[in-house]
Every structure is written in structure tokens, then in C-alpha cells.
C-alpha positions, 0 to 999 in steps of 0.5 A: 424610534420606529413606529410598530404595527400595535402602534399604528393601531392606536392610532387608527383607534384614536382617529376613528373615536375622533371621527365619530365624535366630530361625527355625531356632534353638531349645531344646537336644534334648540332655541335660546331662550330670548333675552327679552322684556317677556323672558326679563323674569326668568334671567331675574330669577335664574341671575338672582344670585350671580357674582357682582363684579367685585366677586373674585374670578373663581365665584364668577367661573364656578357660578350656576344659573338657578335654572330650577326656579327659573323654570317654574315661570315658564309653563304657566306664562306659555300657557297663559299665551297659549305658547303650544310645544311641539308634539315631540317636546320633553317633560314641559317641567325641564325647560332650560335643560334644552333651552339655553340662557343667552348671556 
């Protein structure tokens, strides 16, 4: 099978999409959130739910933190220790849409 020159140029095609991608992506700029005795209320929260260990494989891979009431403890506890953000910081209502919970 000979390669043609419509061939060579989907080849080239996907190797640039490739590059770019690997291009623009790279390490997370964003702190975790840290898995800590003052954070223990927000895994609380967001874990409420969770699978225990006797829950199938499918519960536990199709399984989603509860982010959203997880949240609600977050700007009241940073302003209470007068935690300032950034002034570039996102909407403060969607903190763990940045943020990651560690597990």
C-alpha cells in the first residue's frame, strides 16, 4: 500500500492537532484543597454520599463529590480567617470547580 500525498496530509494534520494539544496543556496553576483537620468539614460534606466499600465497581467509578454543598463552608470560614483571594480569583461561590479535592 503506497502512501498518497492526501494521505501524507492527514498525517501531518493529526501530528499538528497533536502538538498543539500537548502544547497548551500543562501542570495544574491551581492549589488543591488541603486534606487537613480545617478542610475536614468540606471532604465531610462533598463524601457524604460516597460508596462504601461494599458498594459495586460501578457505584464507586461513576461516583461525583458533592461539590456544590461542599462550597457553601468555603467563603464563610476564609472570610472568618480573613483568607484574602487573589485579585484575579473566579466567581468565590465556585471554589472546587478550580480547586481539587485530593483523595
Amino acid at each position: 500500500m503506497k502512501i498518497e500525498k492526501r494521505d501524507w496530509f492527514f498525517i501531518v494534520l493529526v501530528i499538528v492537532i497533536l502538538a498543539i494539544f500537548i502544547g497548551i496543556s500543562g501542570k495544574e496553576k491551581t492549589k488543591p484543597v488541603p486534606r487537613n483537620a480545617i478542610h475536614k468539614p468540606v471532604y465531610d460534606e462533598a463524601y457524604k454520599n460516597a460508596p462504601g466499600p461494599d458498594a459495586s465497581f460501578v457505584k464507586k467509578t461513576f461516583f461525583k463529590p458533592a461539590k456544590k454543598d461542599a462550597e457553601k463552608l468555603c467563603e464563610p470560614c476564609h472570610a472568618q480567617y480573613n483568607i484574602k483571594l487573589p485579585p484575579n480569583h473566579p466567581p468565590k461561590h465556585r471554589c472546587l470547580f478550580c480547586h481539587k479535592l485530593v483523595q
